[in-house]
C-alpha positions as CSV (number, residue, x, y, z in Angstrom):
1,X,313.3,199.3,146.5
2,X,315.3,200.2,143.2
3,X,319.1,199.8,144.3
4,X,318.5,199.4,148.0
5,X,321.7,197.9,149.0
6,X,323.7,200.2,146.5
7,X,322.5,203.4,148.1
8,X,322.9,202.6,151.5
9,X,326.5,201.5,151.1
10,X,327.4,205.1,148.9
11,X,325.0,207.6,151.3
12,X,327.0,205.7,154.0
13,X,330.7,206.2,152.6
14,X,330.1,209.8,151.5
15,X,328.1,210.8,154.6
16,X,331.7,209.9,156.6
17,X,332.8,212.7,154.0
18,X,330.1,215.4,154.9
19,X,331.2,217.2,158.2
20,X,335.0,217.0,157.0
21,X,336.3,220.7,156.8
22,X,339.4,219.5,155.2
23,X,340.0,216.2,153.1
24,X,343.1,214.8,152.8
25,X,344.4,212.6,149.8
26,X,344.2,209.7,152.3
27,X,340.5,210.1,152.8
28,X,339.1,210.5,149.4
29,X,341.3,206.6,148.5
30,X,340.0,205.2,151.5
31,X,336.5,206.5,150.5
32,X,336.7,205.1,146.4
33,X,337.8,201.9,147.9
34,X,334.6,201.5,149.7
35,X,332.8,203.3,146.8
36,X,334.7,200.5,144.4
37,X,334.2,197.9,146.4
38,X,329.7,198.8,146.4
39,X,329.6,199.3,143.1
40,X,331.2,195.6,142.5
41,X,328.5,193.8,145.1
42,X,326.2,196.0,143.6
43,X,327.2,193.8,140.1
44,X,328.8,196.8,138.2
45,X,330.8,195.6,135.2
46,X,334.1,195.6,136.8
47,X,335.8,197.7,133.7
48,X,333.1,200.2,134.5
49,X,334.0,200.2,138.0
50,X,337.6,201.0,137.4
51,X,336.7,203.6,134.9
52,X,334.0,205.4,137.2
53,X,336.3,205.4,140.4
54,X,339.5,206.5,138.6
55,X,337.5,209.8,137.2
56,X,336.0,210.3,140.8
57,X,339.3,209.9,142.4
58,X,341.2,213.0,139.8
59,X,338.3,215.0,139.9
60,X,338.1,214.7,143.9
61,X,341.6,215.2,144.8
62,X,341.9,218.8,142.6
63,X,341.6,222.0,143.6
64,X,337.7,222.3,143.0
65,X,337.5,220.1,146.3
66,X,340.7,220.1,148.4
67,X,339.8,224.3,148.3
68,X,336.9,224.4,148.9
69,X,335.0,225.0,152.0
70,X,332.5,222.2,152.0
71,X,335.0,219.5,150.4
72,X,332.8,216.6,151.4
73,X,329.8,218.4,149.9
74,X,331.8,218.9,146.7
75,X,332.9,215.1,146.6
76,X,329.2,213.9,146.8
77,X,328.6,216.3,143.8
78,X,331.1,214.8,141.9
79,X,330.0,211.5,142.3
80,X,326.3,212.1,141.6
81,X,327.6,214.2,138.1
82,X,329.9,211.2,137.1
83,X,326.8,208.7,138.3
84,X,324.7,210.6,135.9
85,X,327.2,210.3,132.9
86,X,327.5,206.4,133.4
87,X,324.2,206.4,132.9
88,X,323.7,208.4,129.7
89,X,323.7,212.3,131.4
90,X,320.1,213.0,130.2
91,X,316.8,211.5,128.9
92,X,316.9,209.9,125.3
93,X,314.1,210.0,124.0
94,X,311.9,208.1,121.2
95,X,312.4,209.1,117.5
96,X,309.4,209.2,115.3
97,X,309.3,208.9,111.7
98,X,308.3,211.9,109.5
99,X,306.2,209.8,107.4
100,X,304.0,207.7,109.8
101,X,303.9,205.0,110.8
102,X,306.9,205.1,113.3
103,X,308.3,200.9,113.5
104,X,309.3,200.3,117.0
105,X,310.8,196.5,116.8
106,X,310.8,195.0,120.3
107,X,313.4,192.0,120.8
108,X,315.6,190.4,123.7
109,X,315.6,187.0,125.4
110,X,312.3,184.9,126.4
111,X,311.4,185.8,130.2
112,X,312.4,189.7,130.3
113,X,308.7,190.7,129.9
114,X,309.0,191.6,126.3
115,X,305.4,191.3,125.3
116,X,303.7,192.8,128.8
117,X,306.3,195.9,127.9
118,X,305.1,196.1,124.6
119,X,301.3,196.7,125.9
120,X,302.7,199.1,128.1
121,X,304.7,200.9,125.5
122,X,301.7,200.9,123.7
123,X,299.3,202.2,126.6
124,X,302.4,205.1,127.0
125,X,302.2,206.6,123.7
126,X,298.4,206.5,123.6
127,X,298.7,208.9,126.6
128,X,300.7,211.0,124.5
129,X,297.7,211.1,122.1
130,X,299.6,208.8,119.6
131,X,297.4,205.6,117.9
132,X,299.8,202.7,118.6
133,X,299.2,199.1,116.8
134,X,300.8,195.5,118.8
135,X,302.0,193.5,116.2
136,X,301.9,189.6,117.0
137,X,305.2,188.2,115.6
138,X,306.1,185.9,118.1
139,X,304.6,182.7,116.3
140,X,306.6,180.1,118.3
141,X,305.7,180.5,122.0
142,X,302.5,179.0,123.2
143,X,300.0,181.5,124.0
144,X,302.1,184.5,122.8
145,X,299.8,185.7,120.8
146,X,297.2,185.2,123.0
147,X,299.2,187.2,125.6
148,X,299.6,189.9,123.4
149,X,295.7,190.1,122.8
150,X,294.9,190.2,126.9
151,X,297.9,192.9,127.6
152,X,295.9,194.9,124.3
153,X,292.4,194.9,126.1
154,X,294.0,195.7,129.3
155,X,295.3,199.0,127.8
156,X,292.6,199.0,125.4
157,X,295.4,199.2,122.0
158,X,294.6,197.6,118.9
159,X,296.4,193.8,118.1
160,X,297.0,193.2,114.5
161,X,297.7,189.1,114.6
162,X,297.7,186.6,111.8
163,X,298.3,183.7,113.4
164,X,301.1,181.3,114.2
165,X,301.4,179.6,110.7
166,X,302.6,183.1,109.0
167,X,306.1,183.8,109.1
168,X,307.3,186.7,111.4
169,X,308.3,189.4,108.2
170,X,305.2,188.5,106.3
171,X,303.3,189.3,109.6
172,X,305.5,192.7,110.4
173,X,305.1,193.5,106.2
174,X,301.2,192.8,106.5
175,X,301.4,194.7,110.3
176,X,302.4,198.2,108.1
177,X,299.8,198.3,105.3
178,X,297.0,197.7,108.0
179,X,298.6,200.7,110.2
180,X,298.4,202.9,107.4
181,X,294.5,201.9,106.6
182,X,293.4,202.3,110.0
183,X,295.3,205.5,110.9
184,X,297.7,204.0,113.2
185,X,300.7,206.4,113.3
186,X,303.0,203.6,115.6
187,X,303.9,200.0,114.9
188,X,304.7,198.1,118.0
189,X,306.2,194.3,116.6
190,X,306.5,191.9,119.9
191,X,309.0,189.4,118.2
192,X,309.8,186.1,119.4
193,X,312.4,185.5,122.5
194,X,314.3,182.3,123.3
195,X,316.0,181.0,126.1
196,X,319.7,181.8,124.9
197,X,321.0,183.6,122.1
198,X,321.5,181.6,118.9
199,X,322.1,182.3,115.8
200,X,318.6,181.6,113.8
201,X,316.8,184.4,116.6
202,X,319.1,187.0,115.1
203,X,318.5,185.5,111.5
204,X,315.0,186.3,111.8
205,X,315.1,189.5,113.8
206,X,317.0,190.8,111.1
207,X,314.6,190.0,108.3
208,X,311.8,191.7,109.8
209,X,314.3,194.5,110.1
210,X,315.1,194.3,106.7
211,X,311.5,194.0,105.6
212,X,309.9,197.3,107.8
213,X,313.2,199.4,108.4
214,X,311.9,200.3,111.8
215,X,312.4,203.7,113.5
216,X,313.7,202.0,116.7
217,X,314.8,198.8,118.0
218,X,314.5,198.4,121.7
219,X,316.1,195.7,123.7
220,X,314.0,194.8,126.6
221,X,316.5,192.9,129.1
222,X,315.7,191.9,132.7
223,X,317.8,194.1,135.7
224,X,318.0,191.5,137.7
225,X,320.2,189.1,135.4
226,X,323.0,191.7,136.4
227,X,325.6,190.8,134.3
228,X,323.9,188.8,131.9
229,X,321.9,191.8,130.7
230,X,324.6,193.6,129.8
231,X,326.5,190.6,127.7
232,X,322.8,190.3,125.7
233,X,322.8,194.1,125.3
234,X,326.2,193.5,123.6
235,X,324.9,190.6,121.3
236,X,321.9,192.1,120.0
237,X,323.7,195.5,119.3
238,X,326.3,193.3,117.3
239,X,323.7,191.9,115.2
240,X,320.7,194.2,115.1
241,X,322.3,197.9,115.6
242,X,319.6,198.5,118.8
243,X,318.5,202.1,119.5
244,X,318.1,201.7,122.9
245,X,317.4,199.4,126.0
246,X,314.4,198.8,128.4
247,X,314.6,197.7,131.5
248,X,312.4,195.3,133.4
249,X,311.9,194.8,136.7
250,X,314.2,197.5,138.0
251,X,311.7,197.1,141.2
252,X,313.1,193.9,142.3
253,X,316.4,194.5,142.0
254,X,318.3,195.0,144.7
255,X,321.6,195.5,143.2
256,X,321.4,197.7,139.7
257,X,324.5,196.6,138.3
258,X,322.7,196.8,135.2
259,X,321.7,199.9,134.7
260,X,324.9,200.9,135.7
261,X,326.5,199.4,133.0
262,X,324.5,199.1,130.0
263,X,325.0,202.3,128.7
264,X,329.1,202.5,129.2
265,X,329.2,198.9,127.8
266,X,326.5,198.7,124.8
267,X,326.9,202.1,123.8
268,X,323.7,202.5,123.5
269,X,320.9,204.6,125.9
270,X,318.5,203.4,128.3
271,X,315.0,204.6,127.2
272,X,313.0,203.3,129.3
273,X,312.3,201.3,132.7
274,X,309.7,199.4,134.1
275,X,309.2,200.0,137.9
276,X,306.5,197.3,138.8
277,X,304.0,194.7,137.3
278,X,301.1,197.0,136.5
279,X,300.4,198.0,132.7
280,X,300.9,202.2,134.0
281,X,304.5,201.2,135.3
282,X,306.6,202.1,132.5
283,X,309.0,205.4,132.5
284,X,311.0,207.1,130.8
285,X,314.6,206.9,132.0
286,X,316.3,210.1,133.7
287,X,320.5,209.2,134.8
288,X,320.7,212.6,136.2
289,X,317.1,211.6,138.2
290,X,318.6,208.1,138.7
291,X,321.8,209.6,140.2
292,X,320.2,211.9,142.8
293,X,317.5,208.9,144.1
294,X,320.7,206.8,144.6
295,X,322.6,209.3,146.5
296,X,319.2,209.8,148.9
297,X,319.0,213.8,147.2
298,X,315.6,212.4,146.0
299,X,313.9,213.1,142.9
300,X,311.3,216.4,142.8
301,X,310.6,216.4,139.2
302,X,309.3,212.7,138.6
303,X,307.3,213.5,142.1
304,X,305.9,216.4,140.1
305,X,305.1,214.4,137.1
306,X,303.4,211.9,138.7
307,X,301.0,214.5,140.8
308,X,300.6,216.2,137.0
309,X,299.4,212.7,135.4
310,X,297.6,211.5,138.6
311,X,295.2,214.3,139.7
312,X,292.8,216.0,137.5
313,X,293.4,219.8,137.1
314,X,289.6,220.2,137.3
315,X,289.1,218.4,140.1
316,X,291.9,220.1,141.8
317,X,290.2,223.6,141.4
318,X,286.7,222.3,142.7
319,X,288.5,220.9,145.8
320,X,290.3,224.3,146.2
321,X,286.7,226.2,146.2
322,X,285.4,223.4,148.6
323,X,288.2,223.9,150.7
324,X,287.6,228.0,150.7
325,X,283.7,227.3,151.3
326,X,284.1,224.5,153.6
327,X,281.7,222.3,152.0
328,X,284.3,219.0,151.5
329,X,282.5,215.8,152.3
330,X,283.2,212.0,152.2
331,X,283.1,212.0,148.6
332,X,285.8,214.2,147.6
333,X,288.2,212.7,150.5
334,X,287.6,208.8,148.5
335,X,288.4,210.5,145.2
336,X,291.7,212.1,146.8
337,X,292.5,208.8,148.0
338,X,291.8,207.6,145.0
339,X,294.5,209.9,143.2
340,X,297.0,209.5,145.7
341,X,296.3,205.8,145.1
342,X,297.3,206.4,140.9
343,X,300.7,207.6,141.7
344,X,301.7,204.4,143.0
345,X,303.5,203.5,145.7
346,X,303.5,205.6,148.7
347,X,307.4,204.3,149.6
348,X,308.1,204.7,146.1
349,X,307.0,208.7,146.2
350,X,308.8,209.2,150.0
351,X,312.4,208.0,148.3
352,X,311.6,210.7,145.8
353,X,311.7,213.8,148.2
354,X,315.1,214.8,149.0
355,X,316.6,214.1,152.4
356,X,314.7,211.0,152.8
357,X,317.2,208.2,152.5
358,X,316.3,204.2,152.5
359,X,317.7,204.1,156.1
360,X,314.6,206.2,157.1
361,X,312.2,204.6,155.3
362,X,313.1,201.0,156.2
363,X,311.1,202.5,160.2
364,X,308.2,203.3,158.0
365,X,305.8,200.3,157.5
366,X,303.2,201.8,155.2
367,X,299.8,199.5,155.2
368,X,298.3,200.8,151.8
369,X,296.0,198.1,152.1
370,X,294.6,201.5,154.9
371,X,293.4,203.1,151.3
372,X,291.0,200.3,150.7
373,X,289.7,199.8,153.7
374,X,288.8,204.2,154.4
375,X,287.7,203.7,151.0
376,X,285.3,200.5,151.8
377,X,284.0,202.4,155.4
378,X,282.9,205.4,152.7
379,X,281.1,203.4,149.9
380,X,279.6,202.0,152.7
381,X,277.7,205.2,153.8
382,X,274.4,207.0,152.1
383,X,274.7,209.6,150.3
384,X,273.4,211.7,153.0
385,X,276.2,210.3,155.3
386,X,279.2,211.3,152.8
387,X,277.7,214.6,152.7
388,X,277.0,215.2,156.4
389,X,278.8,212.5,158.8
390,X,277.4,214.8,161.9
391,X,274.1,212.1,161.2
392,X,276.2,209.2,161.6
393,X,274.7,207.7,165.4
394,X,275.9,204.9,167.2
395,X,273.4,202.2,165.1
396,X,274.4,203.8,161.3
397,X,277.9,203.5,162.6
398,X,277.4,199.3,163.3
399,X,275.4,199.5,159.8
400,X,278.9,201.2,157.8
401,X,281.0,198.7,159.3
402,X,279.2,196.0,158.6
403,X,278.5,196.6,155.2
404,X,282.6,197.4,154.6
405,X,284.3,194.3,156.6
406,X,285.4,196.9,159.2
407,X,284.7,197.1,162.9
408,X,283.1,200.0,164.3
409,X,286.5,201.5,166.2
410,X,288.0,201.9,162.6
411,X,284.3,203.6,161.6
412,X,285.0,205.8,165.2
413,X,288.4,206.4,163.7
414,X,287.9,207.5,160.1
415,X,284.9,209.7,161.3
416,X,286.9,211.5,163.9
417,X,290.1,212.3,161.4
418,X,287.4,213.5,159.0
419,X,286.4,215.6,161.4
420,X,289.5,217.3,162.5
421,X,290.7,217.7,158.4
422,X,287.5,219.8,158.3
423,X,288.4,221.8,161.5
424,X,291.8,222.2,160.5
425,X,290.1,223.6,156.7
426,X,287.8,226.0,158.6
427,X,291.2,227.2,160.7
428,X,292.7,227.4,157.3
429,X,289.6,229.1,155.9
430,X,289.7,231.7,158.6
431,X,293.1,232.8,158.1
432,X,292.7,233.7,154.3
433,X,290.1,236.0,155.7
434,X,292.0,237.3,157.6
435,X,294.8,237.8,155.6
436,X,292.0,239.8,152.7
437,X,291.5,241.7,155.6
438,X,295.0,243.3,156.3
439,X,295.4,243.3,152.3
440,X,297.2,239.5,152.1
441,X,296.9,237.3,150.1
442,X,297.7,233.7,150.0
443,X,300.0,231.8,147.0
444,X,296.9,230.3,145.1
């Protein structure tokens, strides 16, 4: 989980804080040295560090805390407002050129998942009704273009390629006439990586820049290099002027010093992060978000956002009336599955409600592989069965787990939770009557 061992070690120290009715000078140092020393394991740049706990430390000891009546409450504030200004404060978003196409140039070392976060870039601003074009400029890596072409089927966006013999501007040039014929309004150039940084890399990234004066130029840099991310953030905004970062495989890291750091170091805003390996896993960054998930105060609005984009409005209102009429069958309990399944993972959405901390969920072993076996036992029924699962007799039941892999206890099992959601919708049901009855009404 996303800065595991950093937000147990702060919800930790500042809980000690909490049930104080008076703090002392004495507590809030011995609490920033343990802060300090969390941020440090955690891979913080150490300048940053110093910074971040000096400004906790003044704000902390003045009278807005050592008056107050909830001074450990009014410490943990402070730390999640100066979190969120490390980070950038609030969202920066993408700019977009008055006169389209937008040129978004995509650069940073080989192995940060440059070209997989260009296709999901790309698959982003579709969903914002935009008509992004992947540019292949990456003519030096085997297969890169080739890449490029697979991550544009698998978010169904257009590849404009001209092969590896071209040089990278003629290809971004060429990449900008062809947007403008075909009604592309965004350019997305995946240029070419290496191993280290070297001078001939920068050379070339800054002819293409040169050549298509691009909107934005997003450095894609792996969180889990730590340090090292934040030195190549450094470099390329030396040479190339970046407009913002993107960072990979946030998921895996354990640490975050990264993210932490970036933005105080580079100058320059986080736009994005990419939370896990599928093409739909790419966000746009939130500090003040960010800042509340680490301190375990959770994170209602992306929870929101993700219920929004996941379940179909329409769908929504047809379960309500199926609900009120009691008429919900197999069929609409796969497709909420199915939903739940689109907003990804289900330990991923629990950190997001408040007041459930990583301590909590480390006792919760969530088998999501459950989804797809409910969802084989279903597709394995009739129609008839879906519809009316009163039918279902001893024999259908062997039949349905046969036909899903299953064995009939976990058949028994689905069937009778099935049938108490339905009883607990008829209770549910009868209340709202009820409730007309004497005048009430319920909130939807």
């Amino acid at each position: 989980m996303v800065f595991e061992s950093l937000s147990d070690k702060l919800q930790n120290v500042l809980g000690k804080l909490k049930g104080k009715g008076k703090l002392s000078e004495k507590d809030v140092d011995a609490a920033m040295r343990e802060v300090r020393l969390a941020l440090l394991e955690a891979d913080v740049n150490f300048k940053v560090v110093k910074e971040f706990i000096k400004t906790v430390k003044e704000r902390s000891i003045g009278s807005e805390v050592m008056e107050s009546l909830t001074p450990g409450q009014q410490v943990i504030k402070i730390v999640n407002e100066e979190l969120s200004a490390l980070m950038g404060e609030s969202v920066s978003k993408l700019e977009f050129s008055s006169k389209p196409p937008t040129v978004i140039l995509m650069c940073g070392l080989q192995g940060a998942g440059k070209t997989t976060t260009t296709g999901k870039l790309g698959l982003l601003l579709k969903k914002q009704n935009k008509r992004p074009l992947l540019v292949a400029a990456d003519v030096y890596r085997p297969a890169a273009i080739k890449q490029l072409q697979v991550v544009g089927e698998q978010v169904d966006v257009p590849v404009f390629t001209m092969g590896d013999k071209i040089s990278p501007v003629d290809i971004a040039k060429a990449s900008i006439e062809h947007a403008k014929r075909n009604s592309n309004d965004i350019v997305i150039i995946d240029t070419a990586g290496r191993l280290h940084i070297d001078e001939n890399l920068m050379e070339e990234i800054k002819g293409i820049k040169d050549a298509v004066n691009p909107t934005e130029i997003l450095l894609v840099v792996d969180a889990m290099t730590g340090q090292d991310a934040v030195n190549v953030a450094e470099s390329f905004n030396e040479n190339l002027d970046i407009t913002g970062v993107i960072l990979t495989k946030l998921d895996g890291d354990a640490r975050g010093g990264a993210a932490l750091s970036i933005r105080k170091v580079a100058q320059k805003p986080i736009k994005f992060i990419a939370m896990g390996e599928k093409m739909d896993q790419l966000e746009a960054f939130h500090p003040d978000r960010m800042a509340s998930r680490i301190l375990g105060m959770g994170d209602v609005l992306s929870l929101i956002e993700k219920a929004q984009e996941s379940f179909d409005e329409k769908k929504a209102l047809e379960l309500e009336q199926k609900i009120r009429s009691q008429t919900f069958t197999f069929d609409d309990y796969l497709d909420q599955i199915q939903q739940m399944k689109n907003m990804g993972s289900i330990n991923d959405i629990l950190a997001m409600i408040p007041g459930v901390n990583n301590k909590a969920l480390k006792g919760i072993n969530v088998d999501e592989k459950e989804f797809d076996r409910v969802g084989a036992i279903i597709q394995s029924m009739t129609k008839a069965e879906r519809e009316n699962p009163d039918i279902i007799d001893s024999s259908r039941r062997k039949r349905i787990a046969q036909g899903s892999g299953t064995n009939v206890s976990e058949v028994n099992k689905l069937l009778k939770q099935f049938k108490d959601l339905r009883k607990m919708m008829k209770q549910f049901g009868n209340i709202e009557k009820q409730m007309k009855k004497s005048k009430f009404k319920l909130p939807f």
